[in-house]
N, C-alpha and C positions, 0 to 999 in steps of 0.2 A: 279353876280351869273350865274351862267349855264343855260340857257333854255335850257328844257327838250320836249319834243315833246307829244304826247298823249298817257296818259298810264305809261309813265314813271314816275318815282317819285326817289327824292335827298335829303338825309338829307340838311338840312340848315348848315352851319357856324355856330358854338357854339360860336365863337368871333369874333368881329368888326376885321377883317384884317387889312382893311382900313378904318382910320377916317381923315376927316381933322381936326376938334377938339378933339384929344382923350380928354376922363377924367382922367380915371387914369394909370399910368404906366404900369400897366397890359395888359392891351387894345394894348401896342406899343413894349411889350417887345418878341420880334423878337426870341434873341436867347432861351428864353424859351421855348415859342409855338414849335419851330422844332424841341428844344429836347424832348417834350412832344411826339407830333406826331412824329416822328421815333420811339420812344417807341413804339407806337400804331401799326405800318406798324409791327416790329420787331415778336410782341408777338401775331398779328391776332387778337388785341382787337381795339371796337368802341368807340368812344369817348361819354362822358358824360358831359356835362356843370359843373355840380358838381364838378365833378371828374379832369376834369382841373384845377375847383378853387383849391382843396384840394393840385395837387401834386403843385401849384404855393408859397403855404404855407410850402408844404417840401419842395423846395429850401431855402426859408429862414429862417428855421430853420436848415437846413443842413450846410446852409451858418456861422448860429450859432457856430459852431463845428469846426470849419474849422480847427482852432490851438488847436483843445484838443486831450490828450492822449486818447486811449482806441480803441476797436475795435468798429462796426458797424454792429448791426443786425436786421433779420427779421425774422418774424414770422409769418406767410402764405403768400404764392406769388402766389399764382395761376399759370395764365400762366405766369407771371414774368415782368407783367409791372408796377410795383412802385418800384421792382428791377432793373430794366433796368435803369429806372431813378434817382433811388438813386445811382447805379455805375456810369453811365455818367455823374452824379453830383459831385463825388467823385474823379472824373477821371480828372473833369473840375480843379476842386480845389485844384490838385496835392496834395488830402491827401492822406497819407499812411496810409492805415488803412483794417487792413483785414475785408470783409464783410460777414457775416452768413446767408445762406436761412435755416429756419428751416420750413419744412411740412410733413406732411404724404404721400402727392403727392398722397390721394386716395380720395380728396373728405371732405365731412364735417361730422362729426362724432356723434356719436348718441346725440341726443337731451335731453335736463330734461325739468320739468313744468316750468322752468324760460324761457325758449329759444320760449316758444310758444307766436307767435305774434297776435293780433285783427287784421291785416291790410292784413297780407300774409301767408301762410300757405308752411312754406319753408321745415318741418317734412316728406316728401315724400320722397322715396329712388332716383327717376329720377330726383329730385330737391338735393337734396345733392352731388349727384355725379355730376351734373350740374359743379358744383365747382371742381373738378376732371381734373388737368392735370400731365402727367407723369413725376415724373423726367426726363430722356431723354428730354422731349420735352423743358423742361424749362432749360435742360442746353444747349442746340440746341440755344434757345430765347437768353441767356448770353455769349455765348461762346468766347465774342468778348474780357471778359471780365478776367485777370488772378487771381485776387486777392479775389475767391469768394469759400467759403466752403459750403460746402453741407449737411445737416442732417436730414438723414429721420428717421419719425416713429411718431408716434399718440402724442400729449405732453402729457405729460413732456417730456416723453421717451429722444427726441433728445439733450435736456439740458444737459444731461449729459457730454458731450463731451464739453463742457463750462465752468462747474462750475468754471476753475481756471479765465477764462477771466474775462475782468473789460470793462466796455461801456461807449462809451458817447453817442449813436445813439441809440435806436431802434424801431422799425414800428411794432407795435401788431394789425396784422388786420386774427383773427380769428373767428369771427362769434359770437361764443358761448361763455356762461358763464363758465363751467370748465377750457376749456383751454385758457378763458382769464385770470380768476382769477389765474390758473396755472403760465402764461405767464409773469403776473404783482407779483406774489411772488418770481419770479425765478430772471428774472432782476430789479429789483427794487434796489435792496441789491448790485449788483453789477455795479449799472449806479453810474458813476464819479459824484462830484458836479461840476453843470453847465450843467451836461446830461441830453437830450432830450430825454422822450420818447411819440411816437404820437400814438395815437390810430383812427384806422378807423373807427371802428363800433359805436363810443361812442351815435351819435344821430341818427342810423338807427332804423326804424320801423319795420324792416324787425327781428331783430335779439337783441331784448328787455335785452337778457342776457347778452351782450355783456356789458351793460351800470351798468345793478346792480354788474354787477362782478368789473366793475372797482370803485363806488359811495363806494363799501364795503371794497375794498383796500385801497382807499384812506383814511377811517373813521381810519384806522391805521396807519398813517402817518404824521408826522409832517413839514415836510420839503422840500415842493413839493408845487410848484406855478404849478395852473390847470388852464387853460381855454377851453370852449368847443366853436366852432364854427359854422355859423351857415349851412356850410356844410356836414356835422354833423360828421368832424373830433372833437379829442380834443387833446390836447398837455397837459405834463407837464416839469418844470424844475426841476431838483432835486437842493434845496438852499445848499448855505454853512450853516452848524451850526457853534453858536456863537465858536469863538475859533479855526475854522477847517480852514486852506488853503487849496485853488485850488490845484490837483497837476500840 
């Protein structure tokens, strides 16, 4: 590490660089970590521990995908770094596959009594727009990148410009209960079987609606392998039903 002189202060390494025992592959996997961080350099965001594990989990279920039909979407990207890394993923894995940012690009949108947390009080106008980056900026972040659509406006709203597509990919990390619950009745119906869809907020504290919106979607569903993580991603598969092939 860095010695730093007096006064100065340096975040820590959020991961063993160097082990001479690693444990586990994680801890040694090289090309991950610098496609993470070049993300990070890219979009002017900080790294989180957490937040490493999570996108080390969307590789491999990206990797999941690799030979399935369907396009590829998201649904809030902030500044654009789980974007960045799901395209440089995508890019890795020479899929063709076009990819969707869907946001408002204004921020986080008004709250109900479910979205209100014990722990943080995130209901504040300077705290919503906190979340606030501009189009421009975030196609500035991607630009490196050809194969990416753009859809602004509050959800649903931007769905519309979708309905015909079909997925095997998509990343719902919208905060709140409406336009999760929006998010999860919109693609749900049109994710392939054997399609991934991961959700960010499912074990945040921060943003409680996020997890009732999705526990109340799922109460409607038959055919969907869920796990929740304890980073507090959650993933599901959508199964084949009895009788249906893959396409």
């Amino acid at each position: 590490r860095r010695i730093l002189g007096k006064g100065q202060h340096s975040t820590p390494a959020l991961w063993p660089r160097t082990r001479e025992k690693p444990r586990v592959l994680y801890e040694i996997d090289q090309e991950f970590h610098q496609l993470y961080e070049r993300g990070l350099h890219v979009t002017h965001m900080r790294d989180v521990a957490m937040r490493r594990q999570r996108y080390y989990t969307f590789r491999s279920l990206l990797h999941g995908v690799a030979e399935a039909p369907g396009d590829v979407c998201e649904v809030g990207c902030y500044r654009g770094l789980s974007a960045h890394f799901i395209a440089s993923t995508l890019r890795d894995m020479n899929k063709r596959a076009r990819f969707h940012l869907c946001d408002s690009f204004e921020g986080l949108s008004e709250f109900s009594s479910v979205d209100r947390s014990d722990f943080h009080d995130m209901n504040q106008p300077e705290k919503r727009q906190k979340y606030r980056c501009s189009l421009d900026a975030v196609q500035r972040h991607l630009q490196e990148f050809d194969f990416i659509d753009y859809h602004q406006g509050w959800i649903p709203e931007p769905f519309r410009a979708l309905s015909a597509r079909q997925f095997c990919f998509v990343h719902i990390d919208v905060d709140l209960y409406q336009p999760t619950r929006d998010s999860f009745a919109f693609f749900y119906p049109r994710l392939l079987p054997n399609g991934v869809m991961v959700f960010d907020d499912y074990g945040s504290v921060k943003f409680p609606g996020a997890r009732q919106a999705i526990d109340e979607c799922l109460a409607r569903v038959d055919d969907a392998f869920f796990v929740a993580l304890p980073a507090g991603q959650a993933f599901l598969i959508k199964l084949l039903k009895p009788g249906e092939r893959a396409r």
